[in-house]
C-alpha positions as CSV (number, residue, x, y, z in Angstrom):
1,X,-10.3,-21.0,-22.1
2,X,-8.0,-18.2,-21.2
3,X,-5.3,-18.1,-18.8
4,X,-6.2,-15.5,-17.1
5,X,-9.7,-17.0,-16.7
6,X,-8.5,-20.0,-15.6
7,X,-6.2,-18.5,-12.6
8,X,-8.6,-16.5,-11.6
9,X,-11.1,-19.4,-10.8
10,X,-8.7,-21.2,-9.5
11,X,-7.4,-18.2,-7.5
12,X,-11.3,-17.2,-6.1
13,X,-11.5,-20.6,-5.2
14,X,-8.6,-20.6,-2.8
15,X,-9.6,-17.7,-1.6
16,X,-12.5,-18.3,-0.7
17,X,-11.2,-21.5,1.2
18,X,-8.8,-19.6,3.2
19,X,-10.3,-16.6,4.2
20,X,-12.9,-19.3,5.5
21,X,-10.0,-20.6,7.8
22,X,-8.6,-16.7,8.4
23,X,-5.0,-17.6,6.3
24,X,-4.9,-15.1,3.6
25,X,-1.7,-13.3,4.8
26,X,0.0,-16.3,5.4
27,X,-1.4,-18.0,2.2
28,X,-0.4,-14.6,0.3
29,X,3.2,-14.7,1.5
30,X,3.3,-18.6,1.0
31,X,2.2,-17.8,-2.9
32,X,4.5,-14.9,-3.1
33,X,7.1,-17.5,-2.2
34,X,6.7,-20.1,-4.5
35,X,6.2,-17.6,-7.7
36,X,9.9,-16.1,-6.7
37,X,11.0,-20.0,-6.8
38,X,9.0,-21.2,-10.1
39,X,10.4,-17.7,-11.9
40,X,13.9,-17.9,-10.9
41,X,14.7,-21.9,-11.5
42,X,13.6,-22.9,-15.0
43,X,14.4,-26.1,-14.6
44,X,11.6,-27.1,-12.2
45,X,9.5,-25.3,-14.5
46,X,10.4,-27.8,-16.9
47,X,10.1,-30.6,-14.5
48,X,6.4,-29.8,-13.7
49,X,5.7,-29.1,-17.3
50,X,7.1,-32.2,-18.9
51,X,4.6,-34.5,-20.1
52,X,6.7,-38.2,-19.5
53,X,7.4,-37.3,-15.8
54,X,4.4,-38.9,-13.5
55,X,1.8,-36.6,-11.6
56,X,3.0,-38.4,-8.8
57,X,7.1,-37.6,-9.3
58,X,5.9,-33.9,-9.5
59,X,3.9,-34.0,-6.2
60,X,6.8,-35.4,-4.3
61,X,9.2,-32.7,-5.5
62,X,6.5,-29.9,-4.9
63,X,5.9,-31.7,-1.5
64,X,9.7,-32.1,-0.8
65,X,10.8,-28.5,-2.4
66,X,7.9,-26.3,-0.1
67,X,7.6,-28.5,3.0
68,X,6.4,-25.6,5.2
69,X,3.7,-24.6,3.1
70,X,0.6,-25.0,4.3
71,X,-1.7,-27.5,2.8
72,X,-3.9,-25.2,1.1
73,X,-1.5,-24.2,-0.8
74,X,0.5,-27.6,-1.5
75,X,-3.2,-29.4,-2.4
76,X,-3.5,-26.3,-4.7
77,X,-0.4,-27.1,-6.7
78,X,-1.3,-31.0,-6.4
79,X,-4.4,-30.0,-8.3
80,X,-2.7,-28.0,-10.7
81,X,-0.2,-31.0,-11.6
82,X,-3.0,-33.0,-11.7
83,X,-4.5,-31.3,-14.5
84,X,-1.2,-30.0,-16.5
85,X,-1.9,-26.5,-15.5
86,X,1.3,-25.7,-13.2
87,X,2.4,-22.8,-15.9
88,X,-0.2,-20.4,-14.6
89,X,0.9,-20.6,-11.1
90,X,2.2,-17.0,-11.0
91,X,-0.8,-15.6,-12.9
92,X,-3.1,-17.5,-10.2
93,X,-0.7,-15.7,-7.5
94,X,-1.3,-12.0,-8.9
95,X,-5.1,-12.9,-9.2
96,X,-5.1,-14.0,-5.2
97,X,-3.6,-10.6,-4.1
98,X,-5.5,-9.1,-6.2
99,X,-8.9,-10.7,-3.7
100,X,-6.9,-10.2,-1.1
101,X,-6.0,-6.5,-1.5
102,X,-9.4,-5.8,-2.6
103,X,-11.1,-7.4,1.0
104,X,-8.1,-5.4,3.0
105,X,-9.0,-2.3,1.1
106,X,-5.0,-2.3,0.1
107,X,-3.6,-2.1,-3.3
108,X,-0.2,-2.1,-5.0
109,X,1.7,0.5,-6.4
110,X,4.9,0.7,-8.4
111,X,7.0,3.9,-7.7
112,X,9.4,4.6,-10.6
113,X,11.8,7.2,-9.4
114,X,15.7,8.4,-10.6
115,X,16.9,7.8,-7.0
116,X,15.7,5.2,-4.3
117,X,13.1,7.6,-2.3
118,X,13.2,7.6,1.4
119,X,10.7,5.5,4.0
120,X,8.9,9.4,4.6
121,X,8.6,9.9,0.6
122,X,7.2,6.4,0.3
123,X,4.4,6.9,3.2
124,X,3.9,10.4,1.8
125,X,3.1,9.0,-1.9
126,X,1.0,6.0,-0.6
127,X,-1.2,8.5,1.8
128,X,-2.0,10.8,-0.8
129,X,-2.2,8.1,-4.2
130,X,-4.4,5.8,-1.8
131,X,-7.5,8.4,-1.2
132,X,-7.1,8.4,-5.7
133,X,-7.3,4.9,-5.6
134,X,-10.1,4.6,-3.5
135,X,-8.5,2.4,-0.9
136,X,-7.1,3.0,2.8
137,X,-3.4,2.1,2.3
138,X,-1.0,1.1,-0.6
139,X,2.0,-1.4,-0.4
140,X,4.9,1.0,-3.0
141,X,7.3,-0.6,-4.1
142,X,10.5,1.9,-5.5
143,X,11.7,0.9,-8.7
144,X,15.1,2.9,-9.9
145,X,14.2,4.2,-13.6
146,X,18.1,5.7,-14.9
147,X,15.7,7.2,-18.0
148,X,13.4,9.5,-16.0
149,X,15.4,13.3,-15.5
150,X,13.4,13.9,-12.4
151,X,10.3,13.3,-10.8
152,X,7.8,10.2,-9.5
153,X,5.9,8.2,-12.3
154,X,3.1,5.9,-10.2
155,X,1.5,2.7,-12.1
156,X,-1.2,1.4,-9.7
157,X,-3.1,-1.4,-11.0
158,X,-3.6,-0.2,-14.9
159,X,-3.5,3.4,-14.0
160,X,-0.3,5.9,-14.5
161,X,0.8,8.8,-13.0
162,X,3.2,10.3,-14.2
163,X,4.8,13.2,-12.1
164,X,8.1,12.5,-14.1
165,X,10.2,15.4,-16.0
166,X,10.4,13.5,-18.8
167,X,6.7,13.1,-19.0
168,X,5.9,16.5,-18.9
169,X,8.5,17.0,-21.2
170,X,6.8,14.5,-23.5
171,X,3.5,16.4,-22.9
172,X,4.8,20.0,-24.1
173,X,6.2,18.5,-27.1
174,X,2.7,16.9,-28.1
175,X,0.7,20.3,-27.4
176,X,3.7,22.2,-29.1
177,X,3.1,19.6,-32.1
178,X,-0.6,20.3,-32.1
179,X,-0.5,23.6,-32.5
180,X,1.6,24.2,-35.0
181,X,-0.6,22.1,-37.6
């Protein structure tokens, strides 16, 4: 079975336990958390991942490592020690904000821009890409992109617009292409 399969069951099912017990924010931010932690230290990764070190050695570090977590979320990476599936932890994050952003009506949106854009440029891009996303709101995050000339390119979920120079540069050259065949 796929990967993303997997997380995603095991990310619906957690969902649908903690919107049950109104925690998604703080289960969201908790998940967030702990996908920073497992991405920056690859030795834990390899911890949890090798195959002579006990199930219960692994819960005790988890347990030990994320002490304010709430339990949701630590019985969620018990089970995932339990059955050797700890390496698609951060895919099983991204499918739990996916649910989450989908029942909030919120969705994500990666701003690529020459310059960091200012809090009014941010709130101006996320009121008018939200109504062409079909959702109330959008979180932006500003990424710095040194190869853009000028311009915005937006990538929410698997959709891209690109507002860049470069793009329409890009764009002329292809019609300029086409017509001279």
């Amino acid at each position: 079975m796929s990967v993303t399969i997997v997380s995603k069951r095991y990310a619906s099912a957690l969902f649908d336990i903690v919107l049950a017990s109104s925690a998604v924010d703080e289960t969201e931010k908790e998940l967030n958390e702990i996908k920073k932690v497992l991405r920056a230290d690859q030795e834990l990764n390899d911890f949890l991942v090798h195959p002579k070190i006990t199930a219960d050695k692994k819960k005790h570090l988890i347990a030990e490592a994320f002490k304010g977590v709430s339990t949701y979320v630590l019985h969620t990476m018990y089970l995932l020690i339990d059955r050797g599936r700890t390496n698609i932890f951060p895919e099983m994050t991204s499918e739990f904000v996916k649910l989450a952003n989908r029942t909030k009506q919120i969705d994500d949106a990666i701003v690529y821009s020459v310059k960091p854009l200012s809090g009014a440029e941010i709130q101006s891009l996320s009121e008018v890409f939200a109504k062409k996303a079909g959702v109330t709101s959008l979180r932006v995050e500003n990424v710095i992109d040194k190869d853009l000339i000028g311009g915005v390119k937006i990538r929410i979920g698997n959709r891209i617009y690109d507002g860049s120079v470069s793009g329409k540069l890009s764009r002329i050259e292809r019609q300029l292409a086409g017509e001279n065949r």
